[in-house]
N, C-alpha and C positions, 0 to 999 in steps of 0.2 A: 404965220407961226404964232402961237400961243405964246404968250409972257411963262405962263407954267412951264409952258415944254420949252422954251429959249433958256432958263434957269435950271433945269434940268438939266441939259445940254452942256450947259457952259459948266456945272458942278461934277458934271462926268469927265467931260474932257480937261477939267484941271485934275482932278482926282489919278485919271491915264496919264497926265503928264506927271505928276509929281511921283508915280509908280516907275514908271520910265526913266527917270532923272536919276532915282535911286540905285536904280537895278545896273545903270547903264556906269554908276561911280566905279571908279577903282577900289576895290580891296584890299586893306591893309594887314599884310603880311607878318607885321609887326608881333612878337609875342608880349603876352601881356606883363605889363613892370614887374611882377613879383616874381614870373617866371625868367626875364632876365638877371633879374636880381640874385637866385641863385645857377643862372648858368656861370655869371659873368665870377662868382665868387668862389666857384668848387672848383677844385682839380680834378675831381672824378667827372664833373659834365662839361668843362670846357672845351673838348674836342667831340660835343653831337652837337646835333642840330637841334631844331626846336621841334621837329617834329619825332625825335628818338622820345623828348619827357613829356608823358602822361598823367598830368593835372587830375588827381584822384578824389581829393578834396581842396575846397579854397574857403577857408571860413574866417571871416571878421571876430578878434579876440582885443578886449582891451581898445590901446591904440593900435594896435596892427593887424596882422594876418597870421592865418596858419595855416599853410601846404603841405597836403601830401603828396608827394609824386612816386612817380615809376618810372624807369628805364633797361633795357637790354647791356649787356655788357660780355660780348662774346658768349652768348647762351645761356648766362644765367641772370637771372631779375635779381635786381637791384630796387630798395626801398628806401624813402627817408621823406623825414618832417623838417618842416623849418619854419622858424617863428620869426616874424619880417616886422620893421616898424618904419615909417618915414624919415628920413634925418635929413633936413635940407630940399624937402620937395621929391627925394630917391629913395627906393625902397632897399632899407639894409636889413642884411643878417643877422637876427640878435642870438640865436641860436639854432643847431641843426643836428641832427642823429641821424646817420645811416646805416642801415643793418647790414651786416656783409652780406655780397652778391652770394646767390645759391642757386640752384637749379629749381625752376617751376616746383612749386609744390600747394599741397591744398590749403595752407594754413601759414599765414606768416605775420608775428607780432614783437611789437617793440616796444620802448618808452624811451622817452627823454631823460631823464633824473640820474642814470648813467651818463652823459655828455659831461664831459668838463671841457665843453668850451666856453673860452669867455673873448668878448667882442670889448670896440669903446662902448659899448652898451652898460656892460660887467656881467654877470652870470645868470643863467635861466633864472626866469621868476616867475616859470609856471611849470608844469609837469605835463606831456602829452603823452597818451596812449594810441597806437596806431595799427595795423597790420591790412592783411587782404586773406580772404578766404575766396574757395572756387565753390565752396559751400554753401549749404543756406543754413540759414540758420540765428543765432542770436548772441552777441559778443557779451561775456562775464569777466570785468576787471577787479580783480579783489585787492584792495590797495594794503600797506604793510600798519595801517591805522585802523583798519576793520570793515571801511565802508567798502560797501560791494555796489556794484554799478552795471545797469544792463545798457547795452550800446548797441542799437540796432546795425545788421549791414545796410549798405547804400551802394549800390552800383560794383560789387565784392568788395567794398570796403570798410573799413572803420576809423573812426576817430572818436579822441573826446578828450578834454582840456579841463586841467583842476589847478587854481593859482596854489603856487608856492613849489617849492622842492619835494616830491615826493617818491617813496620808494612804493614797490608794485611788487605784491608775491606771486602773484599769477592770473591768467588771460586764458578764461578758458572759451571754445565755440561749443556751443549749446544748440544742439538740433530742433528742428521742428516738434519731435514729439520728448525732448527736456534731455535725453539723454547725452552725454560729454561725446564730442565727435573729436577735439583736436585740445590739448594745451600749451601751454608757455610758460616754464615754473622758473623762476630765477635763482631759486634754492639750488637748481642743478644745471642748469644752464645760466653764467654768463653772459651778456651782454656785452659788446665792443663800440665803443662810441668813436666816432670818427668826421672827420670835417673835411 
């Protein structure tokens, strides 16, 4: 045998073995910290499991994180964000908005900036926009300051984060060919913020 083909050999069959070693590890079950983080702090998700909440967005803000998830709740979806920061090595809840559970529907948008909740953290210090659409199309956040903001979907979803307390007059979805398919006006619908 060839010195070539003996180092070929030997770079294959470590390569099989190192495939094999992987493949053959245990799987950790584990959900990821941020999403125990708000199981382990909500009354509303402390009795599912981990695989009842659906991880919709997970995006690095700041020092921490911002989640959106989803869950079931006797037939109607349930939504909410929550802005997570480490304190001690543990990921804590610096703030969370949940939009009441409702039945499926095509179009569903929230914000933060209504929450008054405050953590040892103290009170939101940023404003997040969020919803789901079964739609396609293109998210228009028009804030109560004038800026208007296009937010692409991602997998039916939306998000998008602007620092400080802000109020939001309306979230509209914007179809493929421009025309308004669905909105969210706060002039006339309320918002209930909830923890």
């Amino acid at each position: 045998m060839s010195s070539n083909n003996f180092g070929k050999t030997t770079i294959f069959c470590f390569l099989l073995f190192s495939l094999l070693t992987v493949a053959c590890m245990p799987q950790s079950s584990e959900p990821p910290p941020t999403v125990q983080a708000f199981m382990e702090h909500s009354t509303a998700l402390s009795q599912l499991s981990i695989e009842d909440i659906h991880v919709l967005h997970d995006e690095a803000y700041g020092s921490g994180r911002i989640v959106l998830y989803a869950w079931q709740n006797n037939g109607f979806q349930c939504l909410a964000s929550s802005y997570l920061t480490q304190l001690n090595g543990n990921w804590e809840i610096s703030d969370t908005l949940s939009l009441p559970c409702q039945l499926p529907s095509d179009f569903v948008a929230g914000y933060t900036n209504v929450s008054t909740i405050e953590t040892n953290l103290g009170s939101p210090r940023q404003t997040v926009a969020f919803g789901t659409s079964t739609l396609e199309g293109v998210v228009r956040v028009i804030w109560a300051d004038g800026l208007v903001e296009q937010v692409p979907m991602r997998d039916g979803a939306f998000l998008t984060v602007r620092s400080g307390r802000w109020a939001i007059e309306r979230i509209d979805l914007i179809g493929p060919d421009g025309t308004l398919l669905e909105t969210e006006d706060w002039a006339n619908n309320a918002v209930t913020a909830s923890g």
